[in-house]
C-alpha positions in Angstrom: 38.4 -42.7 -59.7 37.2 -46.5 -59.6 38.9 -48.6 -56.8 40.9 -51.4 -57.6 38.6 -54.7 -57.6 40.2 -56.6 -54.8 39.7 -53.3 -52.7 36.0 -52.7 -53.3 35.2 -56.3 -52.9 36.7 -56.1 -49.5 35.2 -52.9 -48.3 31.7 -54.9 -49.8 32.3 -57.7 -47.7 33.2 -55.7 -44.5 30.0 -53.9 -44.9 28.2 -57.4 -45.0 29.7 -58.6 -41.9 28.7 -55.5 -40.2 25.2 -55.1 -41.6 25.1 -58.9 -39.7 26.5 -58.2 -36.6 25.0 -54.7 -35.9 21.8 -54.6 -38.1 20.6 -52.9 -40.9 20.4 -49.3 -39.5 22.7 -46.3 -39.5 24.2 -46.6 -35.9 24.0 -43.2 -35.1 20.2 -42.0 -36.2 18.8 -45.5 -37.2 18.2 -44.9 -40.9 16.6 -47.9 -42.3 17.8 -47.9 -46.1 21.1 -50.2 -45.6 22.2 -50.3 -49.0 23.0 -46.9 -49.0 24.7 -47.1 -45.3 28.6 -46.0 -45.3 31.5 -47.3 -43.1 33.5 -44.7 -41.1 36.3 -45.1 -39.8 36.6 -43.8 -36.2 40.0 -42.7 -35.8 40.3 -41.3 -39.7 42.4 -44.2 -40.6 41.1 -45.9 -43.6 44.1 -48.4 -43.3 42.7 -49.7 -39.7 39.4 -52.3 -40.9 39.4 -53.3 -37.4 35.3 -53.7 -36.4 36.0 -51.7 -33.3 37.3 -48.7 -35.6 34.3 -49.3 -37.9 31.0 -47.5 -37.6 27.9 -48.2 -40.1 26.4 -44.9 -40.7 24.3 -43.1 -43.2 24.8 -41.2 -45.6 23.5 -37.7 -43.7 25.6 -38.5 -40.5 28.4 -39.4 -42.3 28.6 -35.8 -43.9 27.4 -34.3 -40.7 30.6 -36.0 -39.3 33.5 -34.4 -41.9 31.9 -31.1 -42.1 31.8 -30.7 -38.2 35.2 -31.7 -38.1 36.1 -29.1 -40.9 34.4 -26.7 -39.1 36.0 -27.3 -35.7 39.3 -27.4 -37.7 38.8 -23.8 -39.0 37.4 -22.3 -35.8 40.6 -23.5 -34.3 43.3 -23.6 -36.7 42.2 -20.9 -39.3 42.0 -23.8 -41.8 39.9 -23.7 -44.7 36.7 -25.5 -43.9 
């Protein structure tokens, strides 16, 4: 499902600022290919665009980061992960 225009435009314009304040790499592993980069949110709260909650990341660590916490919640909650 498509986000609403005024959303997406805003998320794209986050993304700019942090592209220009902490460069054109993934922040964890360095990956170069910034138009691919994705911003996570730190404490899981999409709500909070706050560039302290805000991490630019790639693709690969950004996955690594959900399925570790899946993971973690299943070892210790017996969720399904």
């Amino acid at each position: 499902m498509n986000q609403p225009r005024s959303k997406a435009a805003s998320q794209r314009a986050i993304k700019i600022r942090l592209i220009k304040i902490r460069g054109r790499q993934c922040e964890r592993c360095g990956y170069e290919k910034y138009e691919i980069l994705h911003i996570h949110h730190k404490n899981r709260n999409r709500s909070n665009n706050n560039l302290a909650n805000l991490e630019l990341i790639c693709p690969n660590c950004h996955y690594e980061e959900h399925y570790l916490e899946k993971s973690w919640l299943k070892n210790n909650y017996g969720g399904v992960g």
